[in-house]
N, C-alpha and C positions, 0 to 999 in steps of 0.2 A: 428820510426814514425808508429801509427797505418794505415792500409789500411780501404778504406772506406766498406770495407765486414767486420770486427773487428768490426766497428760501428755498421753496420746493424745485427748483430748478438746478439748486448751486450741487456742484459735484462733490460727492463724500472720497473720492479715492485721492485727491492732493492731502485733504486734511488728516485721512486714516495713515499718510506715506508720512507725513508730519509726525503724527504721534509715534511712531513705528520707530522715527528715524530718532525719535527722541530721548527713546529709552534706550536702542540698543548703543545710541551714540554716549549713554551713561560710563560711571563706573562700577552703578548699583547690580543692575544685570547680570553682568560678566562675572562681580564678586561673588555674586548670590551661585552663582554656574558652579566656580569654581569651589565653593564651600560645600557646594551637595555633593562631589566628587567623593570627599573623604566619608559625608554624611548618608545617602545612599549606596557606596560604597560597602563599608563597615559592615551597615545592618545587611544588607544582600548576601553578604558572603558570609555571616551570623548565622544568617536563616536559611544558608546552602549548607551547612556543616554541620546544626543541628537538625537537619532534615536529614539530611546523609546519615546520622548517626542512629535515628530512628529507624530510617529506611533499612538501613545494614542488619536493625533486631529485627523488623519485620519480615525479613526472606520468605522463612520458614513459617510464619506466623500471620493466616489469614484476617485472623481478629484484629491483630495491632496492625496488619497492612490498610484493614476498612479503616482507622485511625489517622490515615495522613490524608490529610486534603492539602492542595498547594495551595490554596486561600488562606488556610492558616498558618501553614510552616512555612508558606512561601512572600504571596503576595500583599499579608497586612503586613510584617515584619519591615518589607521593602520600602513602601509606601509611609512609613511609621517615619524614620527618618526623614524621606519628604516632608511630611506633614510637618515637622520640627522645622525645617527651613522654609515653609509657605508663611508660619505662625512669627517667626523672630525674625526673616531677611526678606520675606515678599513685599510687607510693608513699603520699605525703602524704595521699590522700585516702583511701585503704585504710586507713591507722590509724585513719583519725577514729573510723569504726564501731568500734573499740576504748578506741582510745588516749587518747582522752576520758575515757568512762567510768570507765577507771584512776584517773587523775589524778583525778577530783570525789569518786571512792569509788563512783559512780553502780553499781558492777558487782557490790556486796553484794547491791542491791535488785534487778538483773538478776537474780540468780544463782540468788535466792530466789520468782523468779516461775515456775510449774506447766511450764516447758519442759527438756527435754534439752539438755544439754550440746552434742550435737550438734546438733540444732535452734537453737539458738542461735547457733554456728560457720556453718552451713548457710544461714540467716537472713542471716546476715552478709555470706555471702561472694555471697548472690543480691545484696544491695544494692551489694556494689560492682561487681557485672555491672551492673545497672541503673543504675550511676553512669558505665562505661566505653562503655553504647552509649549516653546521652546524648551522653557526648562523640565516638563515631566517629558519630553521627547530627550532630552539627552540621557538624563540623570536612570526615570522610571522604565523610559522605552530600553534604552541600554540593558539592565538588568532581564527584563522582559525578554529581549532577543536574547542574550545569552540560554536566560532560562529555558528557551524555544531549542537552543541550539544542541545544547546536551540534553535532549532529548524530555524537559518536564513538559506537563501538561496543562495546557489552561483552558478552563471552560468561560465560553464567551458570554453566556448571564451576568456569570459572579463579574470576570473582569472590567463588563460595561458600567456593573452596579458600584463597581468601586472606583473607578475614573469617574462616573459621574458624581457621586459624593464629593471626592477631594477638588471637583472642576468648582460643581458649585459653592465649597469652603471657598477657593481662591476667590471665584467672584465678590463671594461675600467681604473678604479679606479688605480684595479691591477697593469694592465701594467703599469702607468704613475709611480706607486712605484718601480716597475723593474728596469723602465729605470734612472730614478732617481739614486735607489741606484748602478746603475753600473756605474754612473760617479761620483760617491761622495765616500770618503774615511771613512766615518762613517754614523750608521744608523740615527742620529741627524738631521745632515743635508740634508742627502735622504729626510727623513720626514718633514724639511722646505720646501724642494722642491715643492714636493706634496702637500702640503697645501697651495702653493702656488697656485699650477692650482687649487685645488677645490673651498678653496674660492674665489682666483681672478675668476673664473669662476661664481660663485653667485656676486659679485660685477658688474662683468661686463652685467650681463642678469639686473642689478635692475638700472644698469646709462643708458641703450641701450635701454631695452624695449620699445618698439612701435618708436621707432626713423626711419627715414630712411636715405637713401646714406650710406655715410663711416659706421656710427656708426651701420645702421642695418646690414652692412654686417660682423661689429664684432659679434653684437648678435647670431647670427650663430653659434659662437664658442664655446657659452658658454651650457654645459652640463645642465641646470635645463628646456630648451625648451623640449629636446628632452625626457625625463620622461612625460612632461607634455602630449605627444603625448601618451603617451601608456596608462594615467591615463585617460583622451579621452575615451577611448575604440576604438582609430584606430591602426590599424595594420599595418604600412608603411614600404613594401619593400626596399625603397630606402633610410628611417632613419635606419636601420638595416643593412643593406650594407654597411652605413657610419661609422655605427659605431662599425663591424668588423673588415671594413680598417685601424681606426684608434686607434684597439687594435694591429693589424697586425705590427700597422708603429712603434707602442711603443715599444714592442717586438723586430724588427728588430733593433732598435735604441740601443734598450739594448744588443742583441747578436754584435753588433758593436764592443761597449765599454766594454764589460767583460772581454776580455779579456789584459792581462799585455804585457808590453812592447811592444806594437805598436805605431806607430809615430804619435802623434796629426792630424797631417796634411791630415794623411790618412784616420784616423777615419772621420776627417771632411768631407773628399772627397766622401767617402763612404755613411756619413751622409745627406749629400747635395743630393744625387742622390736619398737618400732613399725616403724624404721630397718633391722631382719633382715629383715621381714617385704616393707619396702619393697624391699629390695635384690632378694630373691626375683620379687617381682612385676617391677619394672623389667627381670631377665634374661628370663625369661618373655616380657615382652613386645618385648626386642631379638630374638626368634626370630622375630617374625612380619614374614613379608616381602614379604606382601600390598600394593605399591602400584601406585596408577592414575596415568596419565597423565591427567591432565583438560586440558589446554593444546589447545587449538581445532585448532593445526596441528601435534598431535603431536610434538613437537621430541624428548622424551625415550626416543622409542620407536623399534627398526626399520619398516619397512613391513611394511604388514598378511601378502603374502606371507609376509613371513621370518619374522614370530611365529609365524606356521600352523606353518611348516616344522621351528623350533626349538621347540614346543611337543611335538613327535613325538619328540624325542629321549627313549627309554625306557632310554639306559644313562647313569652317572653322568658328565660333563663335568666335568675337573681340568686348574683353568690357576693353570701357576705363572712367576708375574712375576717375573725379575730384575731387578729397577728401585727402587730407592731411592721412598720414597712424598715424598720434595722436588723427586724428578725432575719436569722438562716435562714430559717424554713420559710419566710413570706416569699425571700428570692427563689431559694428552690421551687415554690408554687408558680409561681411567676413565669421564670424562665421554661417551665415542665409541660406547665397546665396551662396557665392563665393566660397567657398572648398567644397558646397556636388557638384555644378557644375563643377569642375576639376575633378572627382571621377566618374561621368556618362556623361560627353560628352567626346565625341572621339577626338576633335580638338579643344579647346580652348586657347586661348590666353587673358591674359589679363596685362592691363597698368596703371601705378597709378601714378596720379600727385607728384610728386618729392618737396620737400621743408617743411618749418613749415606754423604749420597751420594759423599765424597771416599773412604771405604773401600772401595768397591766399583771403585775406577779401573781399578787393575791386575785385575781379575775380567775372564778372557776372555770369561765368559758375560753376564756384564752386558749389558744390555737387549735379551734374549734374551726369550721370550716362549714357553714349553710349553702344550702343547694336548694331554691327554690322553683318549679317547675308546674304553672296553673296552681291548683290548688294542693298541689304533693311537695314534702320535700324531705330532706335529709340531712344530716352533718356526718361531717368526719374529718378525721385530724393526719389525713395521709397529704400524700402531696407527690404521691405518683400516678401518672395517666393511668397506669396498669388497675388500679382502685378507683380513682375517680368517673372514669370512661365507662365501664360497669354502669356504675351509681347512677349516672346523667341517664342513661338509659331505659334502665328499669322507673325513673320516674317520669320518663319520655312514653312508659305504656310497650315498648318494643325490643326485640331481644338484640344482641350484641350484632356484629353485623359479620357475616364471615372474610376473614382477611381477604382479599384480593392478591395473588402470586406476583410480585413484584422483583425485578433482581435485585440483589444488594450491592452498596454502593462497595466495590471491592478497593478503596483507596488507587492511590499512584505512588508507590514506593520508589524512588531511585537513586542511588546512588553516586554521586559527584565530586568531582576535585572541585574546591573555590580559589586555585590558584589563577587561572585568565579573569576570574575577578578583579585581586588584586591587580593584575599587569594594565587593565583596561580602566579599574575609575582612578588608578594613581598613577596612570604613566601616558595610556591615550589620550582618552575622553581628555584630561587637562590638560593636554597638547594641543587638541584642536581647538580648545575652548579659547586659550592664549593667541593660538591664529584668528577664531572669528573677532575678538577684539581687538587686534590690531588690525584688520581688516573695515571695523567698525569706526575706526579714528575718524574719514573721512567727513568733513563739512555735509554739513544740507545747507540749501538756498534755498531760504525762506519769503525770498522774493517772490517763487512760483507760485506761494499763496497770494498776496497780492497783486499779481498780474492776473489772477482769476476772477478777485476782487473784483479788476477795472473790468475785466470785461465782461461782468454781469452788472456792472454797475450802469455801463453803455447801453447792456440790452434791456 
């Protein structure tokens, strides 16, 4: 039995050159390469041509020029495709680093070589990072360079806040393949697994949306909300806390079950506490409400004035919505009002009538709108800042605050051919992809793990 200094001694970079060597030596990878060609392809040159088309009415036209951000015409569009091949082909290559192993036995001689359990899980789940930016360096960086090259523009908030989203989905992706194939005895049904949670996860965001009770608190669960947050251009502390923990819990689930010849019972034991623990962590981190606007022209925030102003509120603000959450108007308050107000006042609270919306018909009070503030308050059934921003103040005791001189966000119009599109994800990009796979044919000698083996086994 190795001692826990054995472990902390053994070298990570043969086992990380293993796993590396493991996927690219696949057929999953390369296919996966080769399918985002046509799939970031498409949408890129989509959202090159209806941007262009926009761009071309905006010349003349300042208004509709402040209307294009490349976040929107440009970079979720691109990305969007992506995300279609992280969700239905990344799977497949996340087992490999597994699900291989299973199937040959390969996982005895893993299991028994001088590393942790965890080091092992951890190992793993770096190489299928290093297998996800290969492919958003081909597929997404590609597009990106182009987009650089004919002249768009990208501001580096948004873009970081949007690589970091789709990074952390893959991760997520990952793990849920880990854990998968460590309780499955082949890579087949690992991968039913996992496609179970992705697209029951899309299923379940598209029967839940805007629901509320039981059914909105499944929506929660489902993985395509939490993209939508960082395509936003918000940056939310405590949706990225969530969704480390529950790369963490996938992970831990999977170092559980890899290992052979332990007693159901205990794995379960172990499993269960993992899951309490999770759930713990996960509420913990729905409290944190820490988020940034990183979006260039501020779209999800009031003006700088008004955050000053509403940041000074020192007594608690309780607003309680009559409105059905299926309602228009609940969303338009929501999106208008209601979450750049969680973002700059310091104590808010708010409460939303509960049920569907044909029950609240007869409700005199329905889509009525309370504003509580110390001992003052008010209703109204607007659901524009321009009305409500007023309203919060005059019961704040203080007058409106004067705007602050700010430039406006004057768009990036440009106008583009999406023919080098074309020519590059369906004539290059698959040309060199073909070359790094034949390139990748090459053996690995898995011998150099165990002559590593022997000789920490000596020391």
């Amino acid at each position: 039995m190795r001692s826990p200094r054995a472990h902390a001694r053994a070298p990570l970079a043969p086992l990380l050159v293993k796993e590396l060597w493991e996927i690219l030596g696949g057929r999953a990878l390369w296919t996966m390469l080769l399918l985002l060609c046509p799939l970031v392809g498409f949408s890129f040159a989509e959202a090159l041509r209806l941007y262009s088309e926009a761009s071309a009415a905006a010349v003349d036209s300042p208004v509709m020029a402040s209307g294009l951000s490349p976040l929107d015409g440009v970079l979720v569009p691109t990305f969007g495709g992506f995300y279609v091949a992280v969700t239905l082909l990344f799977p497949f290559v996340a087992i490999r680093v597994l699900g291989n192993e299973k199937e040959t036995g390969a996982i005895r001689l893993l299991l028994q070589l001088p590393y942790r359990l965890s080091t092992l899980i951890g190992i793993k789940l770096a190489a299928i990072w290093v297998a996800w930016l290969i492919a958003a360096a081909a597929a997404c960086g590609s597009a990106l360079l182009i987009w650089r090259l004919v002249g768009g523009h990208l501001a580096g908030p948004e873009l970081f806040n949007l690589l970091l989203g789709h990074a952390l989905y893959a991760l997520l992706i990952g793990s849920m393949a880990l854990f998968a194939a460590s309780i499955s005895d082949s890579s087949a049904t690992a991968a039913i697994l996992t496609l179970a949670f992705t697209i029951g996860s899309w299923v379940l965001d598209f029967t839940t949306a805007g629901s509320s009770g039981f059914p909105g608190l499944l929506a929660h669960l489902s993985l395509t909300p939490a993209l939508r947050t960082f395509e936003g251009g918000l940056l939310s502390l405590g949706l990225v806390a969530g969704m480390i923990v529950a790369i963490g819990v996938f992970c831990t689930l999977a170092a559980i079950w890899l290992p052979t010849g332990v007693p159901t019972r205990s794995n379960l034991w172990r499993s269960a506490i993992c899951v309490v623990a999770a759930g713990i962590a996960l509420t913990i981190s729905a409290t944190v409400r820490m988020t940034f606007d990183v979006t260039e022209d501020q779209r999800n925030s009031f003006s700088l004035a008004d955050r000053q102003a509403l940041a000074k509120l020192s007594e608690p603000l309780q607003i309680t919505v009559h409105l059905a959450v299926e309602d228009p108007r609940y969303v338009d308050l929501r999106r208008s009002v209601l979450a750049k107000l969680e973002r700059a006042v310091p104590d808010l609270t708010v409460q939303v009538a509960e049920g569907l919306f044909s029950s609240h018909m007869n409700d005199e009070r329905y889509g009525e709108v309370t504003y509580v503030y110390g001992n003052r308050s008010d209703t109204s059934r607007s659901t524009s800042p321009r009305e409500i921003l007023p309203l919060i103040y005059v019961l704040a005791g203080f007058a409106p605050p004067a705007q602050l001189s700010a430039p406006d966000y004057s768009g990036y119009p440009l106008v583009v051919k999406a023919e080098p599109v074309w020519v590059w994800f369906f004539g290059g990009l698959p040309l060199l992809i073909l070359l790094g796979w034949w390139w990748s044919r090459r053996p690995f000698d898995i011998r150099t793990l165990s002559k590593t083996e022997d000789v920490h086994a000596q020391s």
